[in-house]
Every structure is written in C-alpha cells, then in structure tokens.
C-alpha positions, 0 to 999 in steps of 0.5 A: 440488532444484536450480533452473537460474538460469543464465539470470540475471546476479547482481544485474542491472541493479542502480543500487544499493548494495545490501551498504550497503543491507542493512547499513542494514538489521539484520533482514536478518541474522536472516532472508530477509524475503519479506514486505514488502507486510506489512512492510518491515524497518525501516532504522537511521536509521528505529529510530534516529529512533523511540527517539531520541524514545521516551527524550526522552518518558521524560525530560521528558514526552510533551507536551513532547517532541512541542513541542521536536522540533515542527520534525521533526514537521511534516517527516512532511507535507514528506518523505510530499509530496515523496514524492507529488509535492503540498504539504504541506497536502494530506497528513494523517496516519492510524493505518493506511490502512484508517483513511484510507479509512474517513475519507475514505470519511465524507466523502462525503455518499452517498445512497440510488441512489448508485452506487460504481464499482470493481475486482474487485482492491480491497482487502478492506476496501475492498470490505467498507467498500463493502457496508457503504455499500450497507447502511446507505445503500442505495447502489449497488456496481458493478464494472468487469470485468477485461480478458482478459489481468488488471487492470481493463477500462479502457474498460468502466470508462469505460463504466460512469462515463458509464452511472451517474455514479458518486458515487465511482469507487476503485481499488486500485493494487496489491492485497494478494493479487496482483502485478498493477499497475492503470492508475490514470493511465488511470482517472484520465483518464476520471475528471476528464473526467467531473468524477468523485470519484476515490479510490486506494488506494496502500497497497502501491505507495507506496515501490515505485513513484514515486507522482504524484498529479496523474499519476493525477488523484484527489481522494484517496489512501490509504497505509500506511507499514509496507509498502514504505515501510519505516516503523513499523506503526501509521502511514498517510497520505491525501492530500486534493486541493484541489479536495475542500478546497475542495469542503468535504468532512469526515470525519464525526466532526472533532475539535479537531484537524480543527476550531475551536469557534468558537461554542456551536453552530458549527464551522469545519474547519481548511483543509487535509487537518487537518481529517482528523486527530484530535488525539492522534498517536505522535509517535514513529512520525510521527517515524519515518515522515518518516525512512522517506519520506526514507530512500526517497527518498535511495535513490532511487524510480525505482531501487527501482521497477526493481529490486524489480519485477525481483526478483519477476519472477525469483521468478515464473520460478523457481517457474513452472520447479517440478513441483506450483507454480502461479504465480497473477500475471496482468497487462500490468504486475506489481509485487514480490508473487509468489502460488502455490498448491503441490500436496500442502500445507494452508497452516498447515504451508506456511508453518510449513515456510518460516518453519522455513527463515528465510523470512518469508511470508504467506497469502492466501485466498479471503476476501481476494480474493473475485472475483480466487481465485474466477476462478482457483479457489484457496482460499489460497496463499503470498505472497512481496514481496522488496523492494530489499534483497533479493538475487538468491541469497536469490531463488534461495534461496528458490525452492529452499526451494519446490522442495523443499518441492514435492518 
C-alpha cells in the first residue's frame, strides 16, 4: 500500500544538517531506528569517548586512568548543568534514572497519613515506588484527574495541593507509553506558591526538549542518558535543588562518597548533590555521557525540539490515514513517541514483523500505563520515537511497513 505524503515538503522546516548528522551516527546504516525513547543510537564522538577510556584502563589500570582524565570526569557535571540550565553542584551522577528516583525518593522522611500527590501518566516505576511507599509506610497516593482533551488537569491538581498538603507532588514529563507532553511549568507554579516539594521526571524529554529547571521550579529532577540524550546505557542523572541541599535532605543509604566519617559515631554529608553518589562509577560511560550532553547541545536543543516533534507528528498523520490502525496520542502538546494498536496481530509477531523490515520498535502494555490503556482500552501497542536523524523517508518508510503489515 502506498500512502499519500504529498502533503508534506521533504525534510521540512529542517535547521539542520541532518546527512552530517546521520554520518556522526554509524547505526544509521544498519537500521531505521524508531526506538529512541529506549535508546538512542549513540554519536561517534560518544563510542569514540567511551573506548578511548576503556583502552587507557587496560593499559595502566582503572583507578589510574579515572585520576588522569579527572579533569573530563568532572565535565559530566559541567556539560548535564549547562544542559539543564543549574550549576554543577546541583548535578549527581546515577546508574539509571529509576536509581535517581529511588534515591531522591529516600530522602524523604515520610510518615504514616503523608499524601504523594501525582498523574495518572507517571511512569511505571514511579508508580510502583509510590505503592510500595504506601505500603511500608502507609503513606497516601493521590492522583490529580486528567483534562478532557489529555494530560493532567492542571487546576484540579492545584486543588488537590491546597486540599492535602502533599508531602511531595511528582510529574512525569513525557511518559514512556504516550506522546503526551504535561505542563511541568505549570505544575511547578502551584507548587513553589504552595512551598511544596516538587520532583520531575524527565526521563525522556531530556535531549528532546530544552529542559530549565528553575522554569519548572522543582527541588528534584530525574533523567537517563541512553534515551534522547543519545549517551550509553547504564548512566542517569538527578538534579538536586538548593534549597533541598540546604533543607538537609539525604538518601537513606549515604556512602563515602555522599559523606565524611568525621567520628566513630558521627557523619557529615558531602555539600552538594555528592551526597547522593555512591562512590564507585563507570568512568567510561560518565565520560560518555558528558561527550553526549555536549554533543546535544552543539546540535542545537531548541532545534532538535523542533524537529523530532515534527517527525512524529508526521508519523501520527500517516498511520492515522491507515485502515485497522488506531493512533493512541491525545494531548494539547505531543512529543517524538507515536503509539498504535493495529487490527488482526498479537504483539510478539508485530513486532517481530517490523524488526524483520530493519525497523526498530517497542512494545507497550497495560502493566505500563495502568490508568492511561485502561482509559483507552488497549492491552498492548507498538511505539515508534524517531529522533532528529531520522528522516522524513525513513518516516514515510515506516508508515508503509505498517500499512502493509495492516493489509
């Protein structure tokens, strides 16, 4: 089946050089990789970072090697802050983003009646960290309803904060099963009029869109690097205010690198977002991960925010146009994650059928996104996250592969 795109310019509205951009980018030969809000194809100068270490270990060994390139180790905190517009003490690095939440989540001495106000969008682990909360300490999970046209209900929200005095509100900026965008800013507005504790998880906006924290106004936002970020697995960030620096807060389990044993019963946590560190890292993929942040940001992040939006929103228009497809976005404001269902397939074989083509994907299911499938009645469906080196013909090729496989 082939699918009418005479509506669309090539490459439109496009500021940048994306043929330079996909020859930075090796993985683009292989494959058609949709699947960036899982991970983003990593960039030459990124590998070239990562084994550039890797051999320096082998050849004198891993503590000396993290000790002569200490200089570009403490780039991670420069490039990720310039990247979230805060300074370099409010950044700490983290295993993974679910570790960064769960960190920043332990430092929060909650109490039995304490309410945790959120979305029905958060992300999964979020969602599963909250009821596991509630269960050891019988705090409160409540969440704001969403507005009729998608995306959290704002107002009621605020409702909500001056009706509980939420000992912490959290918001996912983007989840991991929908395109929709939420109104962090806005969030963040009730929230410091409220004095409230206000934590964002940014896991895949960050390296798609310009990210501020002191925009959004939270005391703690969480990342990944692998995603749109472009950098290794394995890696993630939190971002810790000052205001929760100087409010005391720790994680629960501070090591030698978050703390001083300044006595035989005595600790002093280290000053800045340190503290939430443990003291072993891969240097490598920290390494990797400041090349990343600055690769993105020599691209250019408001650029990229332009175009990786417009990809999808192509994507949306081309499966919307196909018999048995069923777009599943519904928002005031979507991002580059584009999920359907399709009539008549099981989601193994779907996908199987797609990576058969070259085309990289991902499932989603109900467990996911317990609240958001269960509104739209699907079980499962298919997610495709082009990113800015994607093209619009590999957007058309795509929608294509999904026809036919419809037909």
């Amino acid at each position: 089946m082939r699918l009418d795109n005479s509506a669309f310019a090539p490459d439109s509205g496009s500021l940048l050089d994306v043929e330079s951009l996909r020859a930075d980018t090796p993985g683009c030969e292989r494959v058609v990789h949709f699947n960036n809000a899982g991970c983003g194809l990593l960039a030459a100068p990124v590998l070239a970072t990562m084994l550039d270490h890797l051999r320096l270990e082998a050849q004198i060994g891993g503590y000396e090697a993290s000790a002569a390139r200490a200089v570009q180790v403490r780039e991670f905190y420069t490039e990720l802050a310039a990247l979230i517009n805060c300074a370099p003490r409010n950044i700490a690095f983290a295993g993974s983003a679910t570790h960064a939440f769960a960190t920043a989540l332990s430092s929060i001495p909650f109490a039995a009646g304490d309410v945790i106000l959120t979305t029905r969008n958060d992300f999964i682990s979020n969602q599963i960290a909250f009821l596991s909360l509630r269960k050891r300490f019988g705090v409160r999970v409540v969440h704001a309803p969403d507005a009729p046209e998608g995306g959290v209900d704002v107002a009621a929200m605020a409702a909500l904060m001056r009706e509980h005095r939420p000992r912490l509100v959290s918001a996912t900026h983007i989840p991991t099963n929908s395109g929709l965008v939420q109104p962090v800013a806005e969030i963040g507005r009730h929230c410091r009029e409220l004095d409230l504790l206000y934590m964002v998880d940014a896991c895949q906006s960050v390296g798609q869109y310009p990210i501020d924290v002191a925009a959004i106004g939270c005391d703690l936002l969480t990342a990944t690097c692998r995603k749109f970020l472009r950098g290794p697995r394995g890696s993630g960030f939190l971002y810790v205010s000052d205001r929760v620096l100087k409010a005391g807060y720790e994680p629960l389990f501070i090591d030698m690198r978050g703390a001083r044993w300044t006595g035989p019963d005595r600790y002093q946590p280290a000053e800045s977002a340190a503290r939430f560190e443990e003291w072993e890292f891969p240097y490598a993929t920290v390494l990797g991960c400041a090349a990343a942040a600055r690769y993105a940001r020599e691209v250019g992040v408001e650029a990229i925010a332009r175009r990786s939006p417009a990809l999808a929103a192509r994507l949306r228009v081309l499966l919307a146009a196909v018999p048995g497809v069923r777009v599943l976005e519904k928002g005031p404001e979507l991002g580059a994650i584009v999920t359907f269902t399709i009539e008549g397939w099981r989601p193994e074989p779907f996908k199987a059928a797609m990576d058969a083509r070259g085309i990289n994907s991902a499932l989603s299911f109900r467990e996911f996104a317990q609240f958001d499938f269960g509104d739209k009645d699907v079980d499962w469906c298919l997610r495709l996250s082009p990113h800015y080196y994607n093209t619009d013909a590999e957007v058309d090729q795509v929608a294509e592969a999904v026809a036919e496989l419809a037909g």
